[in-house]
C-alpha positions in Angstrom: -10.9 72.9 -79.6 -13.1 71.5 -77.4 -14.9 73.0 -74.8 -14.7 71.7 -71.4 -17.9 72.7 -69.4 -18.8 72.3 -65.3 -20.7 69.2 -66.3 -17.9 67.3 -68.3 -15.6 68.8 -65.5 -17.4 67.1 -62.4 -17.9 63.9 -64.7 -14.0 63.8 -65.3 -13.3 64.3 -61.6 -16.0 61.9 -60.6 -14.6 59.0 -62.8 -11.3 60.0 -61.1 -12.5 58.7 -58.3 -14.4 55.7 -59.3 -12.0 53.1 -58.4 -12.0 54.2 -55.1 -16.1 53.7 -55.1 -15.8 50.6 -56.5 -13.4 48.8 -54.4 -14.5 46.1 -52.4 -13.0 46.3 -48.9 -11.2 42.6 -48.3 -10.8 43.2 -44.4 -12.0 41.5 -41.9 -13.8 43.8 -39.9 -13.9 41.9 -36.5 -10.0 41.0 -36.3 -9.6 45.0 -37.4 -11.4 45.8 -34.3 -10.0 43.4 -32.0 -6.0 44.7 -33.5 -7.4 48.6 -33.0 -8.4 47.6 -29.3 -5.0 45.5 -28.7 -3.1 48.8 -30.1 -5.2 51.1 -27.7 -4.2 48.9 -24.8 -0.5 48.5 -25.6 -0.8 52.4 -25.7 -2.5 52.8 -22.8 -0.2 50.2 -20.7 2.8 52.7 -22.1 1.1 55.7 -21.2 0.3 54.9 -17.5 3.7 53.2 -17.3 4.7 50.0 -14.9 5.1 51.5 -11.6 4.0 55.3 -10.0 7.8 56.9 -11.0 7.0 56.2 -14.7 4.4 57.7 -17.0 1.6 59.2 -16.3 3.0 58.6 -12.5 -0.4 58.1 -11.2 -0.4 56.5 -8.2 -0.9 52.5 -7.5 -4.4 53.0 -5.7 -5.4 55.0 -9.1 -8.1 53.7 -10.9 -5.7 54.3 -14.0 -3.2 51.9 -12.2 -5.7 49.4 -11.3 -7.1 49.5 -15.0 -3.6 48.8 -16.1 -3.2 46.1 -13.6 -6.0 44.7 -14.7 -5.2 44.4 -18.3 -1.8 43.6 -18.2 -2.0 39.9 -18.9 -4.5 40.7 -22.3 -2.3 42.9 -23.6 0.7 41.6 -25.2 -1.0 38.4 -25.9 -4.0 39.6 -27.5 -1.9 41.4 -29.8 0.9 38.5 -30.2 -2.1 36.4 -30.9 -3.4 38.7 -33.7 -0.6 39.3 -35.6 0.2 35.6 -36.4 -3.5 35.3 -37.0 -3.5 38.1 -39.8 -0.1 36.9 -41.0 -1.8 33.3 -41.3 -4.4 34.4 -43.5 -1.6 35.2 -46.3 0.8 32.5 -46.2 4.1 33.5 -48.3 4.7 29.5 -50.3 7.4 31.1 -53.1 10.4 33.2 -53.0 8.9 36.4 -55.3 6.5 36.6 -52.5 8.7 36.5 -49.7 11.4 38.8 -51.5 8.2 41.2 -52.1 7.2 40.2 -48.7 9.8 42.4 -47.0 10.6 44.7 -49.5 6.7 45.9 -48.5 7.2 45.6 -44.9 10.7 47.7 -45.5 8.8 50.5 -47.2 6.0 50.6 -44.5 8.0 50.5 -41.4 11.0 52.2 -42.4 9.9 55.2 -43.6 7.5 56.0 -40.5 11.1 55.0 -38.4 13.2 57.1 -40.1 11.1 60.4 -40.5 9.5 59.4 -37.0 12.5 59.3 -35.4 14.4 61.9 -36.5 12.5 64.6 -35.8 11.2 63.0 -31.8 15.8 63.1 -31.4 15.8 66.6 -32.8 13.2 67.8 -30.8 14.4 66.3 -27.7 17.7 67.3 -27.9 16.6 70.8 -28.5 13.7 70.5 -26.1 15.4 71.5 -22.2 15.2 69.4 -19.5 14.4 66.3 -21.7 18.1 65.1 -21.7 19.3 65.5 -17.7 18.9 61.8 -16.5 22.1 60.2 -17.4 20.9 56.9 -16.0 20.9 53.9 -19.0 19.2 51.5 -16.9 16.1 53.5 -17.2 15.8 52.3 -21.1 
């Protein structure tokens, strides 16, 4: 039998890992940035809400609401804009790739929906006070 020593151990573990090491990184590290800062934004412009009764329900002479004010037309186009500008750097031309297209997307966005969601519903309905406003316009 053969003996397996701390050397040959950390060597095993460390080729493990070597694909990881070796992989080149394929992203485009300026349109990254630019879809992290669109995210922070669309965050942000949630957060603070549209009007003082919703949100964070700063005021409208806040500098939070004047920020968001300030923003609002960047927003939603900045990160319309770069998602058919990632989605134009792999154009789908044949019907695998489509068909493995979505069955990708499916896995990626469903899952996080799913799990996600089920647990935000359970906690808010067992959460008190989080349920009171009967009011369906308010969605």
């Amino acid at each position: 039998m053969s003996e397996m020593t701390e050397e040959t151990g950390t060597r095993r573990a460390f080729s493990r890992r070597k694909w990881f090491l070796k992989q080149e990184s394929t992203r485009d590290v300026p349109i990254d940035t630019l879809r992290g800062i669109a995210i922070i934004l669309m965050v942000a412009g949630h957060v603070i809400g549209g009007t003082a009764d919703e949100g964070m329900q700063v005021g409208d002479d806040s500098t939070w609401r004047i920020g968001y004010l300030l923003l609002a037309d960047l927003r939603i186009p900045l990160f319309t804009a770069l998602s058919g500008f990632v989605y134009a750097l792999r154009p789908l031309h044949e019907i695998p790739q489509l068909k493995s297209f979505f069955r990708g997307k499916g896995k990626r966005l469903m899952f996080p929906l799913v799990s996600v969601g089920t647990v935000f519903t359970v906690l808010q309905a067992l959460t008190p006070g989080t349920n009171t406003d009967a009011d369906a316009t308010k969605w």
